[in-house]
Structure formats: C-alpha cells, structure tokens
C-alpha positions as CSV (number, residue, x, y, z in Angstrom):
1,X,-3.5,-8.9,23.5
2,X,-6.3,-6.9,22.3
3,X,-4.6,-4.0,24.1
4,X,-1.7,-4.5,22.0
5,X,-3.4,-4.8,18.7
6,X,-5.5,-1.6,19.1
7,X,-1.9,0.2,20.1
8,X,-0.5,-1.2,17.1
9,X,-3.2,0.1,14.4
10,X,-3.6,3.2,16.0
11,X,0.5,3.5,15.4
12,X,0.1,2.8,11.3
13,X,-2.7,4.7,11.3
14,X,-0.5,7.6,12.5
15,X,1.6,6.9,9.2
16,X,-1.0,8.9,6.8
17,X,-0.9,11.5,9.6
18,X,3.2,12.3,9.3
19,X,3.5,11.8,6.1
20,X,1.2,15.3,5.6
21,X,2.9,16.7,8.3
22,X,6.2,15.8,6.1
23,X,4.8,17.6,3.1
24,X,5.0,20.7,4.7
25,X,8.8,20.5,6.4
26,X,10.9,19.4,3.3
27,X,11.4,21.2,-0.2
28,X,9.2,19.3,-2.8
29,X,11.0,18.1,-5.7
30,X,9.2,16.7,-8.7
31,X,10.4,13.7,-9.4
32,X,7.9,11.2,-10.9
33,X,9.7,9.7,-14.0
34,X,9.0,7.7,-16.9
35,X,10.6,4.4,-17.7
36,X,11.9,3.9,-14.1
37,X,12.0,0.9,-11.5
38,X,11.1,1.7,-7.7
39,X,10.6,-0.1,-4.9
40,X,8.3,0.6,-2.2
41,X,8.4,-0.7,1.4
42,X,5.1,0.1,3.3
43,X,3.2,-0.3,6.5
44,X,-0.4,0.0,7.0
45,X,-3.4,-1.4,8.8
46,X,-6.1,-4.3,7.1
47,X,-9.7,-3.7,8.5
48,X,-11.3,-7.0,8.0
49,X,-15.2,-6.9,6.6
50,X,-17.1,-7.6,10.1
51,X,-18.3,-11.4,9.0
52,X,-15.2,-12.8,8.1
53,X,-14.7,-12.7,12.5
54,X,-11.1,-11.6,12.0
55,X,-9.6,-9.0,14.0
56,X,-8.1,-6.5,11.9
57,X,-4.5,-6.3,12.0
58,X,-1.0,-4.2,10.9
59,X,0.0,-5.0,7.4
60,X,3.4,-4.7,6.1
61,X,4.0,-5.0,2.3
62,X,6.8,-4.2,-0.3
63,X,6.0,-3.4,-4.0
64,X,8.3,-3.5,-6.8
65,X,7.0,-1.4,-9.9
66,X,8.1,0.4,-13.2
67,X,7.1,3.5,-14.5
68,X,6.3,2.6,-18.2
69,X,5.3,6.6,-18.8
70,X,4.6,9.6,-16.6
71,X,1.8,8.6,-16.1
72,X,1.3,5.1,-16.1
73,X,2.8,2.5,-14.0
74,X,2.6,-1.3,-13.4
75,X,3.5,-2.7,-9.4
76,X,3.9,-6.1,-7.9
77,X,3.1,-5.8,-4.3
78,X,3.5,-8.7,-1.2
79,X,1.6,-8.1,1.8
80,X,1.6,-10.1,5.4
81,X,-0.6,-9.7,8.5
82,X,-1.3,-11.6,11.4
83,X,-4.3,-11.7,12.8
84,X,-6.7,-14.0,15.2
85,X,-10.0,-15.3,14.7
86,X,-12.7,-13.5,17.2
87,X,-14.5,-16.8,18.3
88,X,-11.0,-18.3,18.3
89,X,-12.4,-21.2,15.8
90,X,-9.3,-20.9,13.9
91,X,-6.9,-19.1,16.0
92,X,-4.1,-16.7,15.0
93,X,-4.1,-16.5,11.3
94,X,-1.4,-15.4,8.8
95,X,-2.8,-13.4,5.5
96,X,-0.6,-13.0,2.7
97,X,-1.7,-11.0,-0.1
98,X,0.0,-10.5,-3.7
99,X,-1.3,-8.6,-6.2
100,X,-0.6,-6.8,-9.8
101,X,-1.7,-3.2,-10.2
102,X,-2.2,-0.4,-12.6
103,X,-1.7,2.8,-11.6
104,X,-2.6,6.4,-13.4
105,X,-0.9,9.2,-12.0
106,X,-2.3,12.9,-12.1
107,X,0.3,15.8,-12.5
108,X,3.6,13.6,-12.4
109,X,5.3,16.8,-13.1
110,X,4.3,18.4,-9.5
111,X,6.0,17.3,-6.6
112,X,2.4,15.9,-5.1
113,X,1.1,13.4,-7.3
114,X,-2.1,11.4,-6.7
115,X,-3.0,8.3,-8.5
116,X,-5.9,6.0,-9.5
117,X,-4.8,2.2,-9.3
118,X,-6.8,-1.3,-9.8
119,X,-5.4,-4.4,-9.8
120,X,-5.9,-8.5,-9.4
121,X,-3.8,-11.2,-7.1
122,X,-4.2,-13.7,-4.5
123,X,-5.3,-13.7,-0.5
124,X,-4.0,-16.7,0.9
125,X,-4.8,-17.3,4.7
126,X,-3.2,-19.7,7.2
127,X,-4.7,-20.7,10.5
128,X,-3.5,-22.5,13.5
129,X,-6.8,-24.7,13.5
130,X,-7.6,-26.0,9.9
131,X,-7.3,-25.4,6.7
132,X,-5.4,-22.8,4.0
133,X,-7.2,-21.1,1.8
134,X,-5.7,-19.3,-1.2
135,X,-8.7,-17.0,-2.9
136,X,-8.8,-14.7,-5.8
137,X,-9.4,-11.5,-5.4
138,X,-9.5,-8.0,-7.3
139,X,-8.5,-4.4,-6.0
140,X,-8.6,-0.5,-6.1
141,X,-7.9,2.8,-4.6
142,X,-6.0,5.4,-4.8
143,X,-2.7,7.0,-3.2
144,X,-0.6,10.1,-3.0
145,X,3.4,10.2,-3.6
146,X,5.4,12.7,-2.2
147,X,8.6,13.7,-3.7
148,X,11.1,15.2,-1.6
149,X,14.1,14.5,-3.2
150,X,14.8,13.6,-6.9
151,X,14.5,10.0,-6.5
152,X,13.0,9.5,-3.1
153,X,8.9,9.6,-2.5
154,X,6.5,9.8,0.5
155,X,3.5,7.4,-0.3
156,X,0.1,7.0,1.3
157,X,-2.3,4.5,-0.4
158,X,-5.6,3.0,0.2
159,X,-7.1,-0.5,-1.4
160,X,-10.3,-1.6,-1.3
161,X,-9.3,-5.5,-1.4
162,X,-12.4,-7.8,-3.1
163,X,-12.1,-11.5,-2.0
164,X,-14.1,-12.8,-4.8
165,X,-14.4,-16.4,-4.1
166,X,-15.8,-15.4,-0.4
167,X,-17.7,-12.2,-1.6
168,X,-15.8,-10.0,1.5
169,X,-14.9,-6.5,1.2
170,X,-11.4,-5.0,3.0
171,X,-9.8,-2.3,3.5
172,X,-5.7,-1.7,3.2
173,X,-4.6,1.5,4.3
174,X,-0.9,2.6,4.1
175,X,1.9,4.5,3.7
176,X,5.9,4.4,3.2
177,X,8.5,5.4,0.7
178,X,9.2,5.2,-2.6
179,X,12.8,4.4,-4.0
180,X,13.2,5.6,-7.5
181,X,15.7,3.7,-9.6
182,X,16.9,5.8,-13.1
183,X,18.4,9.0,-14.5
184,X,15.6,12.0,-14.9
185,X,15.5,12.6,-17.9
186,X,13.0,15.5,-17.4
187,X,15.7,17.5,-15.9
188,X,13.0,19.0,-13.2
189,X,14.7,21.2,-11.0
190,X,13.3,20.9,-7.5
191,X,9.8,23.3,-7.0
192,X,10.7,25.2,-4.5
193,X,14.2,26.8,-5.9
C-alpha cells in the first residue's frame, strides 16, 4: 500500500510539471475576465505536517468562484483525501477541507497570470477508529492560470493550510483547469495572433 501511495503522489506531483510543459505547446490567449463565474476541478497532493502521524495523500478538490474585477476574485473550494494514520491508531482517515478564498491576480490582461490568495474554512477528518473532528483553519499561497483559449485556463496552486485549533501546518499542492463562464467584454484577441 505504501507502494501505491508513493506512485500516486509522485503522479499529481507530475501535474505542475505538464501544465509548464503545456504553456509552451498551445497559443496563449488572454482571457482573465471581470465579473465572470468559473469553475475549477483540480488534483493535487496534501503533505501532512510530520506530527500529525498521517501519511500524506492525493487530494482532489473543485472550486467554484467569481471574478468580481480583473483583478480580484472570490472561490469556494471542497477538497477530499484519504489517508492512514502511521501507527495505525486511527486507521485510514478521510479529510475533507472547504474553504473561502480571496484571490489578487497580477497582469489579468496576459495570457499567464499569477495570483496571491488567502482564505478561511473547515478541515474535518474521519477515522475508522474514533472520533471526527471538524477544526478551523486559515490558508494562503499562491497560483498561476494559464489561458489557452478564451474561456478555458491551466491552473497550478499552492496552499499553506493552518489548522488552528491543532496548531499543524500543511501543504496543498495542485493543478487543473479553469472553466470560464461569461462574454469577454475586453474583446482581447488571442496573444500570439
């Protein structure tokens, strides 16, 4: 099983990896857009701090989010991983993670456009052997989006995740697509024409 886990993180870490490779084989459109919904479905890897005894684990999450302006944004994201206590106290243990964000994006009118983003939401965890615990917790990072087409977006994000009520520092890395919803109203041709 650890085989398997180790196979499977190495895979989403391979995510951040293509998506660069990406940037180079597709014209770039730029596409980032004010007052426009998106959705974006994502898969990652959650690195555990080492004393919470949790093997870290492949994370798969889905954000809906508006784009009030260019620049700023607002998401709701749900994330899931399974994942198994080390010492096997608790056994296999299902994390779910939903969080609000803000996000500040840098040069929406380029067809690579980083962003700033902090947020606050939930981590509940549910083991085989005792007790649920839903915690509060508080995040940030930053991410890259992609555009390669006038509605459609690369993404690659990182998150440090704060549990507050335990005091343990994460890590969420990953990447996926973003699904623009809305007219451009910029009337940005795509860069490279």
């Amino acid at each position: 099983c650890e085989g398997k886990m180790k196979k499977k993180l190495a895979c989403a870490g391979l995510i951040p990896v293509l998506i660069l490779v990406l940037l180079t084989a597709v014209p770039a459109f730029a596409g980032h857009e004010s007052e426009t919904l998106y959705v974006s479905p994502m898969v990652g890897g959650y690195v555990f701090e080492g004393n919470q005894d949790q093997k870290d684990a492949v994370a798969y999450g889905l954000t809906l989010g508006f784009n009030y302006t260019e620049n700023w944004a607002t998401e709701f994201t749900l994330n899931y991983a399974e994942t198994e206590d080390k010492n096997d106290v608790r056994g296999d243990i299902e994390v779910g993670i939903f969080r609000w964000d803000v996000l500040y994006h840098f040069f929406p009118e380029s067809p690579v456009v980083p962003y700033l983003a902090v947020g606050l939401g939930g981590l509940y965890d549910n083991p085989d052997k005792g007790s649920s615990d839903l915690d509060f917790m508080a995040d940030w990072g930053l991410g890259l989006k992609y555009y390669f087409a006038e509605n459609f977006a690369l993404r690659a994000d990182v998150r440090h995740i704060y549990e507050v009520d335990d005091n343990f520092h994460n890590l969420l890395v990953s990447g996926g697509l973003v699904i623009q919803f809305g007219p451009r109203k910029t009337g940005r041709p795509p860069v490279n024409q």
